[in-house]
ZAKELUM-917557 format. One line per field, with one value per residue: residue number from 1; residue in three letters; x, y, z of N, C-alpha, C in turn. Coordinates in Angstrom, 1 decimal, always signed. Example, Ala and Ser with C-alpha at 12.3 -4.5 7.8 and 13.67 -1.06 7.14 Angstrom:
BEGIN
resi <- 1, 2;
resn <- Ala, Ser;
nc1 <- +13.2, +12.8;
nc2 <- -5.7, -2.2;
nc3 <- +7.8, +7.1;
cac1 <- +12.3, +13.7;
cac2 <- -4.5, -1.1;
cac3 <- +7.8, +7.1;
cc1 <- +13.2, +12.9;
cc2 <- -3.3, +0.0;
cc3 <- +7.8, +7.9;
END
This chain:
BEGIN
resi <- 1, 2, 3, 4, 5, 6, 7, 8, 9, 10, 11, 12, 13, 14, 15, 16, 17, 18, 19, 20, 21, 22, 23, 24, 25, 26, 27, 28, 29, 30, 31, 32, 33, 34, 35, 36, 37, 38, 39, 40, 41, 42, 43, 44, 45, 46, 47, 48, 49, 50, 51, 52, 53, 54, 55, 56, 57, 58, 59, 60, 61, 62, 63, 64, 65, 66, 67, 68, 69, 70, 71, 72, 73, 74, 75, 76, 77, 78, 79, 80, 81, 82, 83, 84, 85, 86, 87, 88, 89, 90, 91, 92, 93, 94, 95, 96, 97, 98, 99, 100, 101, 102, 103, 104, 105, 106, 107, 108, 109, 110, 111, 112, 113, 114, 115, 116, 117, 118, 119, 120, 121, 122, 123, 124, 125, 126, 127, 128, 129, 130, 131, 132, 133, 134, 135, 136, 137, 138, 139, 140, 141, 142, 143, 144, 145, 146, 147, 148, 149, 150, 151, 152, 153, 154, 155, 156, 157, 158, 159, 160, 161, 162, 163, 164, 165, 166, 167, 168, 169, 170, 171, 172, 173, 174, 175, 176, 177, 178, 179, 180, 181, 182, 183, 184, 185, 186, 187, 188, 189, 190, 191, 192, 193, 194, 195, 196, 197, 198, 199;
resn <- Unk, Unk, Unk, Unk, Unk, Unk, Unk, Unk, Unk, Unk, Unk, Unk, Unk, Unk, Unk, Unk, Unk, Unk, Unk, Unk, Unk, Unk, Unk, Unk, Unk, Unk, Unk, Unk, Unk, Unk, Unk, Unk, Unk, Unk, Unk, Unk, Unk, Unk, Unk, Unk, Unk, Unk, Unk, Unk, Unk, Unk, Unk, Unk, Unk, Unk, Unk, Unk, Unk, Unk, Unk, Unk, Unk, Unk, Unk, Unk, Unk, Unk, Unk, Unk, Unk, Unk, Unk, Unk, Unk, Unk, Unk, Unk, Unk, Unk, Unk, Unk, Unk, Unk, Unk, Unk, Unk, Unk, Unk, Unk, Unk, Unk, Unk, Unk, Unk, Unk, Unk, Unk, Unk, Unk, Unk, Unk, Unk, Unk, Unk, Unk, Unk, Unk, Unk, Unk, Unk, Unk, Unk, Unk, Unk, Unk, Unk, Unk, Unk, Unk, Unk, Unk, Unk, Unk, Unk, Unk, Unk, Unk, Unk, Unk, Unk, Unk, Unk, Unk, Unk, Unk, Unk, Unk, Unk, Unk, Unk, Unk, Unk, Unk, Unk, Unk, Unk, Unk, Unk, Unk, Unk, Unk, Unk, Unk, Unk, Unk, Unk, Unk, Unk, Unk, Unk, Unk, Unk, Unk, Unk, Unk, Unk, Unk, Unk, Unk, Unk, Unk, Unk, Unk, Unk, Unk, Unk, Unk, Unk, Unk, Unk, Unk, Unk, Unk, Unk, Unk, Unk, Unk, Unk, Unk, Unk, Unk, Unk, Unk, Unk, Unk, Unk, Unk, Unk, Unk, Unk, Unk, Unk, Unk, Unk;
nc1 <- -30.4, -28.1, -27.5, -26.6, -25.1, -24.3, -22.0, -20.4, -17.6, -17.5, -19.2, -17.5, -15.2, -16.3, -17.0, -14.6, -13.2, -14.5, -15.8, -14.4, -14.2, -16.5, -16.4, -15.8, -18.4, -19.7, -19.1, -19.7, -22.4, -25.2, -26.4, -26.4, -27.9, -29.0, -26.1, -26.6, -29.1, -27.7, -25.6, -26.6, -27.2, -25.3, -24.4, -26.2, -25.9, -23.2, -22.7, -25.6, -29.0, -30.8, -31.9, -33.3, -34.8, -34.6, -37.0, -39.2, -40.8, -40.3, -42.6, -43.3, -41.4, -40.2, -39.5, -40.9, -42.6, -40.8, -39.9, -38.2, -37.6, -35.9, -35.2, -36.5, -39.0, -40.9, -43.9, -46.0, -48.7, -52.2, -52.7, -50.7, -50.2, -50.6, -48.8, -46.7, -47.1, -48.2, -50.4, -51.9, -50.4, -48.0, -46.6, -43.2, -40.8, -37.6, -36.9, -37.2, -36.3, -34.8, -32.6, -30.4, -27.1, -25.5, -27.9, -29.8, -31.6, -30.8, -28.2, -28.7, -29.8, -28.0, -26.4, -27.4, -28.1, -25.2, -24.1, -22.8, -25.1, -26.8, -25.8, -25.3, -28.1, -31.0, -32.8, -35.1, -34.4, -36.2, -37.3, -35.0, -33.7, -35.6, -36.0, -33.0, -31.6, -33.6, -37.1, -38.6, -36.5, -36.5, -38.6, -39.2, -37.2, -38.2, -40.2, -39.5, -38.7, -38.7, -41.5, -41.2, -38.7, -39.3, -40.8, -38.9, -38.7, -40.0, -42.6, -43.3, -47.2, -48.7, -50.0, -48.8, -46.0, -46.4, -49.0, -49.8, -50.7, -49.4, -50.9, -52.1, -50.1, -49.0, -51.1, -51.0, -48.7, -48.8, -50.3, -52.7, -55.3, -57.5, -60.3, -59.9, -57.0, -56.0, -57.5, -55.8, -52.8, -54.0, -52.2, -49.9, -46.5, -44.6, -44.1, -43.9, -43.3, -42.8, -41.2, -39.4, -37.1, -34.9, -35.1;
nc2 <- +67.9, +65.3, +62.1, +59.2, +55.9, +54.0, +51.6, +48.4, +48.9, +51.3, +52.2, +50.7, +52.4, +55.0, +54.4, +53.8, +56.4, +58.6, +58.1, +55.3, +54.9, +53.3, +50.7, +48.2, +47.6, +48.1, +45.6, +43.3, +43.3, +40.7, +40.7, +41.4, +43.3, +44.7, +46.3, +47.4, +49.3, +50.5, +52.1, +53.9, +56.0, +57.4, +58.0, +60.1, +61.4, +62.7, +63.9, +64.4, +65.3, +62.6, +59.6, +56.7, +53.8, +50.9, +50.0, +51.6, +54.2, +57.2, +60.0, +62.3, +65.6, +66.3, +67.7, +70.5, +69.1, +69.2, +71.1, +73.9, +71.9, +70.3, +67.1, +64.5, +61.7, +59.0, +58.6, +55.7, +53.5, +54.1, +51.6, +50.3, +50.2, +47.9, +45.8, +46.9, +46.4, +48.3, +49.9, +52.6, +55.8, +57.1, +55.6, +54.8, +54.4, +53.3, +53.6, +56.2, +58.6, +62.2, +64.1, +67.2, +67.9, +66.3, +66.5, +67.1, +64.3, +62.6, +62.2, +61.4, +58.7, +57.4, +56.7, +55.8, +53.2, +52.2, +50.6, +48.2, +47.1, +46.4, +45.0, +42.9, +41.7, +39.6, +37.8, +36.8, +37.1, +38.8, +40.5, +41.3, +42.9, +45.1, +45.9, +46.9, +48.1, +48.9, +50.0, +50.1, +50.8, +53.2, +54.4, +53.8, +55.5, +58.5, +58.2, +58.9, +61.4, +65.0, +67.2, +69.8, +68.8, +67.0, +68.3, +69.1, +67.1, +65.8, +64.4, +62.9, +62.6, +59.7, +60.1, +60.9, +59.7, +57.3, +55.9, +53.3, +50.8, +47.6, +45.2, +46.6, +47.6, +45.1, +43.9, +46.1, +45.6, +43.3, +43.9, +45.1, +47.7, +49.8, +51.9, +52.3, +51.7, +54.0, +56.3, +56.0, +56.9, +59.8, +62.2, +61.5, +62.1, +60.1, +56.5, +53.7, +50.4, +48.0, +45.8, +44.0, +42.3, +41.9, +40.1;
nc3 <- -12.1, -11.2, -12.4, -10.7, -10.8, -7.7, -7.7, -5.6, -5.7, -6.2, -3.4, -1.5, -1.4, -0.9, +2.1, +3.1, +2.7, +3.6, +5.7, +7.5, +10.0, +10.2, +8.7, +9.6, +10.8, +8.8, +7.8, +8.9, +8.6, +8.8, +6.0, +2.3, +1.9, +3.8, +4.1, +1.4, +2.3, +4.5, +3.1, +1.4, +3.6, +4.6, +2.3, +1.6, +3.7, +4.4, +1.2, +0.1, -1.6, -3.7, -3.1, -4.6, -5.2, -7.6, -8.1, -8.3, -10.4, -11.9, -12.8, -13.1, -13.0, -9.9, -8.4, -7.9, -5.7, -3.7, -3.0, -0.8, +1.2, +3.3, +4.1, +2.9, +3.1, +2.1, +2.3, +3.3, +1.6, +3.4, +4.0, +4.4, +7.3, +8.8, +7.4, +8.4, +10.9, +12.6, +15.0, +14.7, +13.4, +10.6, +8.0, +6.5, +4.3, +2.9, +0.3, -1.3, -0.8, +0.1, +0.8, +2.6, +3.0, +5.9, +7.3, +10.3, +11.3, +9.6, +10.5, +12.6, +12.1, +11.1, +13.0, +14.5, +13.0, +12.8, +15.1, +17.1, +18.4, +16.2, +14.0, +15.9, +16.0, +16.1, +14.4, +12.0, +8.6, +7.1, +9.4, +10.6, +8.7, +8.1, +11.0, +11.6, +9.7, +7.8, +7.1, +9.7, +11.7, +10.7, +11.3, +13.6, +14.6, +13.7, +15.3, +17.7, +17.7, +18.6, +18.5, +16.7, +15.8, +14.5, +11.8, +10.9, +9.1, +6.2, +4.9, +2.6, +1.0, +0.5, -2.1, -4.0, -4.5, -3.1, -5.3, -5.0, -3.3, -1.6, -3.3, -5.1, -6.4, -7.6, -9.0, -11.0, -12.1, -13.4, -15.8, -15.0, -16.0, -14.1, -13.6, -10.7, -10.8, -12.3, -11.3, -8.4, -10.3, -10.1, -9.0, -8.9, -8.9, -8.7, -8.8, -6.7, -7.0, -5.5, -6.0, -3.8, -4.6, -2.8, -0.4;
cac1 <- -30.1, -26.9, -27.5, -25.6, -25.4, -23.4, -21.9, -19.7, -16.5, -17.4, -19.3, -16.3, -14.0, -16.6, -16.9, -13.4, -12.0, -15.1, -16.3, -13.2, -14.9, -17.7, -16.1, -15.7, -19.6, -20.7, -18.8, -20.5, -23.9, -25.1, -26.9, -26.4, -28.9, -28.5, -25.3, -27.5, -29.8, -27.1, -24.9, -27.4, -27.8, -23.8, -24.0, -27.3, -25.4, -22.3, -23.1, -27.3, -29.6, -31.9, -31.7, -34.3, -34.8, -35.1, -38.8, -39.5, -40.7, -40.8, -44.0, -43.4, -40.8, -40.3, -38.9, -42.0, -43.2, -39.4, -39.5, -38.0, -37.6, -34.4, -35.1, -37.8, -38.7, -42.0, -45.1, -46.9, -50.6, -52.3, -53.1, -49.4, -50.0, -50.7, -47.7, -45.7, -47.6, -48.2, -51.6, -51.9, -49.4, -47.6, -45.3, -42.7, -39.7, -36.4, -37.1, -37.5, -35.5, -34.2, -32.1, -29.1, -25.9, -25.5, -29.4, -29.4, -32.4, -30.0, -27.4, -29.0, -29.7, -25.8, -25.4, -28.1, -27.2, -23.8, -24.1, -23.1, -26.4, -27.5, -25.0, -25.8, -29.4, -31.2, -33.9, -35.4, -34.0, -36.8, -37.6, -33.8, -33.6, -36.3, -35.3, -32.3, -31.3, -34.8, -38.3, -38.5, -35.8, -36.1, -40.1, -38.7, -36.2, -38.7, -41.5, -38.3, -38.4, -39.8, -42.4, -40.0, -37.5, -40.6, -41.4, -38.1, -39.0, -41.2, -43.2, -44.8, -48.4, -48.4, -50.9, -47.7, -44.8, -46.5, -49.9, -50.6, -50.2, -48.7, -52.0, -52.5, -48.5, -48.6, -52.0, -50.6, -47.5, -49.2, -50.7, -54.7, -55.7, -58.9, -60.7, -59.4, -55.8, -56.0, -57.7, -54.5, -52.4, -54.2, -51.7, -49.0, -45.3, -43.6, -44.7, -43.0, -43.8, -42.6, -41.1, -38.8, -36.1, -33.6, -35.8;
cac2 <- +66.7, +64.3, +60.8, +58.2, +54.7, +53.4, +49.7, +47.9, +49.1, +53.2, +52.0, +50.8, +53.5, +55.9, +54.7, +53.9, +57.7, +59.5, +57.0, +54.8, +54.4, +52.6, +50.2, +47.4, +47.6, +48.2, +44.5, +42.9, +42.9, +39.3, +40.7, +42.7, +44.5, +46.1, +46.9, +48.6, +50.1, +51.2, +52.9, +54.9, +56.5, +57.4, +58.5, +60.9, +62.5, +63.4, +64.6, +65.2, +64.1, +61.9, +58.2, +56.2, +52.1, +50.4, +49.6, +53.0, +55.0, +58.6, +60.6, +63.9, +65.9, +66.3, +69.6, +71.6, +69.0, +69.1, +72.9, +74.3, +71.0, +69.8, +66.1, +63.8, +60.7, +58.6, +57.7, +54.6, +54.0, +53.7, +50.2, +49.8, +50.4, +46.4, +45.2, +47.7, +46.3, +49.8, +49.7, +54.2, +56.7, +57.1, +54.3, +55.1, +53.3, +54.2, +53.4, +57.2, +59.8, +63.1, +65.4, +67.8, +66.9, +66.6, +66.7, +66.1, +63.3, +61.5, +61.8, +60.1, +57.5, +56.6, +57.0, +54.5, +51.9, +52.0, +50.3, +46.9, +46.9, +46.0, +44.6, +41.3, +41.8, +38.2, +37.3, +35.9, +37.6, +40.0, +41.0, +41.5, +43.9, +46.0, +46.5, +47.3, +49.4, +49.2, +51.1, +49.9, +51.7, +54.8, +54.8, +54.2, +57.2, +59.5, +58.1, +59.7, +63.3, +66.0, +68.0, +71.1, +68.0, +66.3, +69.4, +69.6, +65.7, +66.3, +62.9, +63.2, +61.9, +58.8, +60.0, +62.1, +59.2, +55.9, +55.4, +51.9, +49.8, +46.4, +44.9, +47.1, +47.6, +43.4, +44.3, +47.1, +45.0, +42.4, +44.5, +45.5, +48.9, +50.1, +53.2, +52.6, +51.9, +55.4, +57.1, +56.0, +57.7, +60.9, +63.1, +60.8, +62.0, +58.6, +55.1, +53.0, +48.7, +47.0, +44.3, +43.3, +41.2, +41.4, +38.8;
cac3 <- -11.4, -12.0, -11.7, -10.0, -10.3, -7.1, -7.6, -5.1, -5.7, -5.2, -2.2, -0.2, -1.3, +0.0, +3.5, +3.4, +2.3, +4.3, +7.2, +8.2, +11.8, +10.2, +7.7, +10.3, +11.2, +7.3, +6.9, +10.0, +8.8, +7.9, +4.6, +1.7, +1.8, +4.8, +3.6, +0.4, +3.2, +5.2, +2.6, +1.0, +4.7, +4.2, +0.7, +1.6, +5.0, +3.2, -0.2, +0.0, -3.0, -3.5, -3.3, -5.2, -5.5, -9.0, -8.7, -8.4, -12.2, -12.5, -13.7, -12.9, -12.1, -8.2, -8.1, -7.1, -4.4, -2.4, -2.8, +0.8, +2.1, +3.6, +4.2, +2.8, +3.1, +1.4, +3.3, +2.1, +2.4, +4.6, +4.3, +4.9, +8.7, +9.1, +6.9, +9.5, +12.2, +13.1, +14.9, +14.1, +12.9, +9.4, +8.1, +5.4, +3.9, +2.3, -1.1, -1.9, +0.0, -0.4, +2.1, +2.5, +3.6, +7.3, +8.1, +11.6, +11.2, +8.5, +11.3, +13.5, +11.5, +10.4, +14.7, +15.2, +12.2, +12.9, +16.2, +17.7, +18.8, +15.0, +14.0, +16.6, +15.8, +16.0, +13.9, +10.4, +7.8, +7.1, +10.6, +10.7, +8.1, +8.6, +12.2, +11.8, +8.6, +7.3, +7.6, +10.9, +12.4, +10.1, +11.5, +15.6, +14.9, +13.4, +16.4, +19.2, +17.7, +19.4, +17.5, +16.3, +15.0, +13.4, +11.5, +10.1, +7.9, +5.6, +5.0, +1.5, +1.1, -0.7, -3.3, -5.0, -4.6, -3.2, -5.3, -5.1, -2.0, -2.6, -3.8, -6.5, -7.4, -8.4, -10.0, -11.8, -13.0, -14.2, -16.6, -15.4, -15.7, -14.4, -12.9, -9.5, -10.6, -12.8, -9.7, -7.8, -10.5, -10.8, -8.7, -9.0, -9.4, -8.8, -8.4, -6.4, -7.3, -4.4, -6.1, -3.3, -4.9, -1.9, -0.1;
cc1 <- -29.0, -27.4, -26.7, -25.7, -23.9, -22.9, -20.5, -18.4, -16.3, -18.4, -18.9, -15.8, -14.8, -16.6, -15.3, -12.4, -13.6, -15.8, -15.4, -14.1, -16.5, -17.4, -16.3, -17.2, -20.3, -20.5, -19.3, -21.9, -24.0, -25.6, -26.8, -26.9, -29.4, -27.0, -26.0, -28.2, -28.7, -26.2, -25.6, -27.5, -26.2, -23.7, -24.9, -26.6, -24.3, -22.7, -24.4, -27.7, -30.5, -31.7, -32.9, -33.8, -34.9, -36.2, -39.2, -39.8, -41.6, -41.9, -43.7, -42.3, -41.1, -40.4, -40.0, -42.4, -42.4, -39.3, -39.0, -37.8, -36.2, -34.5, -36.7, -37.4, -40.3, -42.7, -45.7, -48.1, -50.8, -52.4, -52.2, -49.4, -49.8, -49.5, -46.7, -45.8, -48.0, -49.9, -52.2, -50.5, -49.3, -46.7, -44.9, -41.6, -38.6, -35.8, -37.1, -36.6, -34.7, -33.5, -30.8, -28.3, -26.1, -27.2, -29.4, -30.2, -31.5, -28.6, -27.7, -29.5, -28.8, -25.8, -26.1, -28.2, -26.1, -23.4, -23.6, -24.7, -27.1, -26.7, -25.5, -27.0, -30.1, -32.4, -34.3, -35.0, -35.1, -37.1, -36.1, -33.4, -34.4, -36.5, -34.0, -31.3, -32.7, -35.8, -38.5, -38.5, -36.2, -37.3, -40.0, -37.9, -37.1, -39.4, -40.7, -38.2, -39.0, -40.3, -41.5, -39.3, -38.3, -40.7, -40.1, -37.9, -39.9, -41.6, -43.9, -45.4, -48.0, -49.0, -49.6, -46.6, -44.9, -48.0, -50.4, -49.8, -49.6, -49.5, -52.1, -51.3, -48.3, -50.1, -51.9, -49.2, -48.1, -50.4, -52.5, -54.6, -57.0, -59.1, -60.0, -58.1, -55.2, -56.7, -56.4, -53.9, -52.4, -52.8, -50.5, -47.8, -44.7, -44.5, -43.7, -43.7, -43.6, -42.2, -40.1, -38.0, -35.1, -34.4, -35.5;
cc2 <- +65.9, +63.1, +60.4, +57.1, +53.8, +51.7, +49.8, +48.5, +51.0, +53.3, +51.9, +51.9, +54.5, +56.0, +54.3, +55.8, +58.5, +58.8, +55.4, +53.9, +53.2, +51.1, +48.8, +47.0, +46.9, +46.3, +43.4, +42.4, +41.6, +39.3, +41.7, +43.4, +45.6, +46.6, +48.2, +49.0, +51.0, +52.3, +54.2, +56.1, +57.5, +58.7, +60.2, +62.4, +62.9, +64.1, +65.3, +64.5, +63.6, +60.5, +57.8, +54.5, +52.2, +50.2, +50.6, +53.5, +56.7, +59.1, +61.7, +64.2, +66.2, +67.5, +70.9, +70.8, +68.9, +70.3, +73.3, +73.5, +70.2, +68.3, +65.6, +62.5, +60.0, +57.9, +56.7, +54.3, +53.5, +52.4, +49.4, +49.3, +48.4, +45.7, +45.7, +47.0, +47.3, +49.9, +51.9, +54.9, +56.4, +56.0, +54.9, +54.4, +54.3, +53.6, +54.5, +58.2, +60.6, +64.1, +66.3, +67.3, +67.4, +67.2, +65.7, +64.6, +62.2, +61.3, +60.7, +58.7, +56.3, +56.6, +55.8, +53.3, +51.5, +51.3, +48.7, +46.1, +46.0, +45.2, +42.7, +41.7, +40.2, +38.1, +37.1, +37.2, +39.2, +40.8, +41.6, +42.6, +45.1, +46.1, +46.9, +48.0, +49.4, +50.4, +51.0, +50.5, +53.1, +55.5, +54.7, +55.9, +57.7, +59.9, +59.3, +60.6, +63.8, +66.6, +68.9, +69.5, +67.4, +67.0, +69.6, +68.1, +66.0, +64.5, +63.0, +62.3, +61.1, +58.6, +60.5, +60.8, +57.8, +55.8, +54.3, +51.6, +48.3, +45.7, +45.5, +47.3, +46.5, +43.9, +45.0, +46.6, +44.2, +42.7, +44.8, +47.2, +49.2, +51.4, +53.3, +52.6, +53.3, +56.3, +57.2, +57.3, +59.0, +61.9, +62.6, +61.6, +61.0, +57.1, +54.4, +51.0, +48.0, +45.4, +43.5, +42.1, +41.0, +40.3, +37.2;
cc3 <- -12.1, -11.5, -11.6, -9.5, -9.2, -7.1, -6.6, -4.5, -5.2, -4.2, -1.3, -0.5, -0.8, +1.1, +3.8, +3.7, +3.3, +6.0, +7.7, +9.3, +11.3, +9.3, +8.2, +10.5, +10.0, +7.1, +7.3, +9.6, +7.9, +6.5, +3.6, +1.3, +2.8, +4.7, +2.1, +0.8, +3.3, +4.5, +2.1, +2.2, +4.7, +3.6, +1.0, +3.1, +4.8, +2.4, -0.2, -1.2, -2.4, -3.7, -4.0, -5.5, -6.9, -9.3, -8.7, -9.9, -11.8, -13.3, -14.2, -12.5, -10.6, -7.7, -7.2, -5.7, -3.0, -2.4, -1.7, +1.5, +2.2, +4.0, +3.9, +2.6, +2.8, +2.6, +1.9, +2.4, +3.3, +5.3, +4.5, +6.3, +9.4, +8.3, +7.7, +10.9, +13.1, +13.2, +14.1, +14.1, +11.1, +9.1, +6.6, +5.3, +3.6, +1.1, -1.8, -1.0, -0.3, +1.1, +1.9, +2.8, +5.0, +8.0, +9.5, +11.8, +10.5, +10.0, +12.4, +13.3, +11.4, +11.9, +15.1, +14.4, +12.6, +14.5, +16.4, +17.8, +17.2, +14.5, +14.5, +16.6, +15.4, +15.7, +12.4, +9.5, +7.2, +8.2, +11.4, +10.3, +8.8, +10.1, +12.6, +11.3, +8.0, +7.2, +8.8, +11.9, +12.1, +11.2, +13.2, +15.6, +14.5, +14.7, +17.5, +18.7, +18.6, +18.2, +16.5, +15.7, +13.6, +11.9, +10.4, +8.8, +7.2, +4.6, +3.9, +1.2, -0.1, -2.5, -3.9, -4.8, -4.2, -3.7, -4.7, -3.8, -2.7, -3.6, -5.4, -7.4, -8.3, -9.8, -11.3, -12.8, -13.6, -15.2, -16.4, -15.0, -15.7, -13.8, -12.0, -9.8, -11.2, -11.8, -9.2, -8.6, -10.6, -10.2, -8.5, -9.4, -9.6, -8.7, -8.0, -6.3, -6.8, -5.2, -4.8, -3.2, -3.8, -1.0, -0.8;
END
């Protein structure tokens, strides 16, 4: 793996020297953080890799549980489904993601961010985001596959990349460890902590 810390400056020169047609859109949005949604979406359908947030900490290497898999993207528990508003299905974010370059799922992502349509998107700042480079969207575009497209995302279970739900992530920061929070970890490669500083 190479890491790569993207700041500011080799953010525009990327969609300037590889996405031109979008530069106008990228400048549009009223927050920057759908600008640091939206780029990551960019950076990941070009090049490939793995994105990863700051709150996120490594356990484990990955390597064996992305084996064969050309796009992933993190489920979160289940108890997410109500912070999603999602009465059933899976809900996942894009705090964790890994794909090739040019995976057609990631394309259609950059096709359906890059829109006017989002762009004039009207509503309170979180209900903004997350509809419109967020989990939100990612979790409407995955809902519109067909099975066969489905099949080609690979959605990993949260015990391996989201232990803790929000509940137990504050828990877990604010230093208590008990049986259930070491349960969580047992098969843990990543943790992701939900601190949600762009709020």
């Amino acid at each position: 793996w190479e890491y790569k810390l993207w700041d500011n400056r080799m953010m525009n020169e990327f969609i300037q020297e590889f996405y031109p047609q979008y530069w106008d859109i990228y400048n549009q949005f009223p927050y920057n953080v759908q600008r640091w949604d939206a780029i990551r979406y960019l950076i990941l359908n070009k090049i490939g890799g793995m994105y990863v947030d700051f709150d996120y900490e490594s356990i484990e290497p990955i390597d064996e549980l992305i084996k064969d898999k050309t796009c992933c993207f993190a489920l979160e528990p289940k108890s997410h489904c109500k912070v999603f508003k999602r009465e059933i299905g899976q809900v996942f974010n894009n705090a964790l993601m890994l794909c090739e370059s040019g995976h057609p799922f990631m394309q259609k992502i950059v096709e359906t961010v890059f829109t006017e349509e989002m762009v004039n998107y009207k509503a309170s700042k979180d209900l903004c985001v997350y509809n419109t480079t967020g989990p939100w969207i990612l979790i409407d575009l995955y809902d519109s596959l067909s099975e066969q497209e489905k099949n080609e995302v690979y959605l990993i279970p949260a015990k391996y990349v989201t232990p803790f739900d929000l509940v137990q992530a504050q828990r877990f920061r604010y230093g208590e460890m008990s049986e259930e929070l070491e349960d969580c970890l047992e098969e843990a490669f990543a943790v992701h902590y939900f601190f949600g500083n762009w709020r």
